[in-house]
C-alpha positions in Angstrom: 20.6 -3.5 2.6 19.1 -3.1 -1.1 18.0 -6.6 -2.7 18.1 -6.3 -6.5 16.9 -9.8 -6.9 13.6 -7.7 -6.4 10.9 -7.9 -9.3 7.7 -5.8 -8.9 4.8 -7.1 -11.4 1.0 -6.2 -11.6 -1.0 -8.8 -9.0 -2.6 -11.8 -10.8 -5.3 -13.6 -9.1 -3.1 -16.7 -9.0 -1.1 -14.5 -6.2 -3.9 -13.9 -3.4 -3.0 -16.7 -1.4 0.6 -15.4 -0.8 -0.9 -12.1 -0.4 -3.4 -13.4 2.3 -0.6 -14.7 4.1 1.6 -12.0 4.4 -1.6 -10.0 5.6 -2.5 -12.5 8.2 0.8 -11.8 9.4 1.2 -8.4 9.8 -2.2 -7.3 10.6 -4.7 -7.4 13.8 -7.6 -6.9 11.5 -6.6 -8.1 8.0 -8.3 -8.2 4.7 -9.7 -11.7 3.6 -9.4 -13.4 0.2 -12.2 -11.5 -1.2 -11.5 -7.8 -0.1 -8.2 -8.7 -2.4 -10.3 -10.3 -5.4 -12.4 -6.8 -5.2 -9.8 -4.8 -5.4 -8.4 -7.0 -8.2 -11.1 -6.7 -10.2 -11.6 -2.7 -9.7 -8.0 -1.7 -9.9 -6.2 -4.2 -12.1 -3.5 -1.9 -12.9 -3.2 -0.4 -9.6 -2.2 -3.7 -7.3 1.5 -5.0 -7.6 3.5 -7.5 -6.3 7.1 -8.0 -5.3 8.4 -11.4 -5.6 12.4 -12.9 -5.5 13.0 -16.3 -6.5 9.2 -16.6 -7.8 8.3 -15.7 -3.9 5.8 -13.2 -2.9 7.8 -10.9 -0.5 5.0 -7.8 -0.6 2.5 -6.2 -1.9 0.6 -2.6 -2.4 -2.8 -2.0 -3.7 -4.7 1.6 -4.9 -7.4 3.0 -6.6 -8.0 6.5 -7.9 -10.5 9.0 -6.3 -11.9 12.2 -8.2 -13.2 14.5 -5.5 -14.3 17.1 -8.0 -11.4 19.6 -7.2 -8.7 17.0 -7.5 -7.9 13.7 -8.2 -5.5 11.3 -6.0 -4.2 7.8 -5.5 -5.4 6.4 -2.4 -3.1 3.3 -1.3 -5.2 0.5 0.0 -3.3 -1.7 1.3 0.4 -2.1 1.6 2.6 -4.6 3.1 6.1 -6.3 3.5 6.6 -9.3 5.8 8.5 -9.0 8.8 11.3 -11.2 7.4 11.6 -8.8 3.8 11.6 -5.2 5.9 14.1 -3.3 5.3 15.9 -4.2 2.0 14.1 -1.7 0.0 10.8 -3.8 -1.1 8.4 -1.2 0.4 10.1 1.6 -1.2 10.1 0.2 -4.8 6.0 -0.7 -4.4 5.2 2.9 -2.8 7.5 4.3 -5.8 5.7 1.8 -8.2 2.0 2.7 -7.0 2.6 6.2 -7.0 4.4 6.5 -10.7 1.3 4.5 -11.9 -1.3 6.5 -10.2 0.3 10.0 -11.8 0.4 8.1 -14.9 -3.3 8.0 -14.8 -3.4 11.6 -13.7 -3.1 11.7 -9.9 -2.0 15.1 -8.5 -1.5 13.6 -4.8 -1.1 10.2 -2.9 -3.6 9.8 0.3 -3.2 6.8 2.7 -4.3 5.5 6.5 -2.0 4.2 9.2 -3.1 3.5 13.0 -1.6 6.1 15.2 0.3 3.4 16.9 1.9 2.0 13.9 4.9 4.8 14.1 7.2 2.8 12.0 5.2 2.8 9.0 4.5 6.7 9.4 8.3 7.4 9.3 8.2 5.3 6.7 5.5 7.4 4.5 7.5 10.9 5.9 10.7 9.3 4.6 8.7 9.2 1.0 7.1 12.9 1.3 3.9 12.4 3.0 2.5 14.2 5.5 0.1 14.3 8.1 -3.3 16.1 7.0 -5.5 15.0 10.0 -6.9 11.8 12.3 -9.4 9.9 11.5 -11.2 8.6 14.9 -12.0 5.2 15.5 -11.3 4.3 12.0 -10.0 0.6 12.8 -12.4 -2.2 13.6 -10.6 -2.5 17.3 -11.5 1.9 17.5 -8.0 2.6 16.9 -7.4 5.8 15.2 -5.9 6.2 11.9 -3.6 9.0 10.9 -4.6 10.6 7.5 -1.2 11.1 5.7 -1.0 12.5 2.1 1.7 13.3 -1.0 1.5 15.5 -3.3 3.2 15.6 -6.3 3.0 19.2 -7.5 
């Protein structure tokens, strides 16, 4: 089921708290208050929130990367908590991030996942990305991550 109560708006500073939260929920090794205020300050107009009701219920954060042949979004972090999954937020922040990273002349989107998280990889696959390699012990906890990209050309 599709909210459209959803709004996504750039992330303001005021927000990290709700952020935190829903990242203390979700994740065994989550980012803390300042990993968000970095990537705040770096990528301004690549971190978004959703919010109904004036409640956070998501969030995805990017930055670009110019590896001399190409340049690509690379989403940092993205997340919806367990109680907002599947109503279409993550959809409309992956579709946000990525329209704003081409904008600023992205040709492809590149993300991790860990290998056990096989929900949010049929997520990404449902979105066009694909898996390019693994990445070993690329969690704090030596989980692997699965390297999945998008292009858009």
């Amino acid at each position: 089921m599709q909210n459209t109560d959803i709004r996504i708006r750039r992330a303001r500073q005021a927000d990290l708290p709700g952020i935190c939260t829903i990242e203390h929920e979700l994740f065994p090794d989550p980012w803390d208050e300042s990993a968000f205020r970095d990537a705040l300050y770096l990528f301004p107009g690549l971190f978004f929130v959703a919010e109904t009701n004036g409640t956070i219920i998501g969030f995805v954060s990017a930055g670009m990367e110019d590896t001399g042949d190409a340049v690509y979004g690379h989403i940092m972090n993205i997340a919806v908590p367990s109680s907002s999954q599947r109503q279409g937020v993550g959809g409309r922040l992956l579709q946000r991030i990525e329209f704003e990273c081409m904008v600023l002349g992205a040709e492809a989107m590149q993300l991790e996942v860990r290998v056990s998280n096989e929900d949010a990889q049929r997520f990404y696959q449902k979105y066009g990305y694909t898996q390019v390699f693994m990445l070993d012990s690329y969690y704090s906890n030596g989980e692997d991550a699965v390297l999945m990209m998008r292009w858009f050309t």
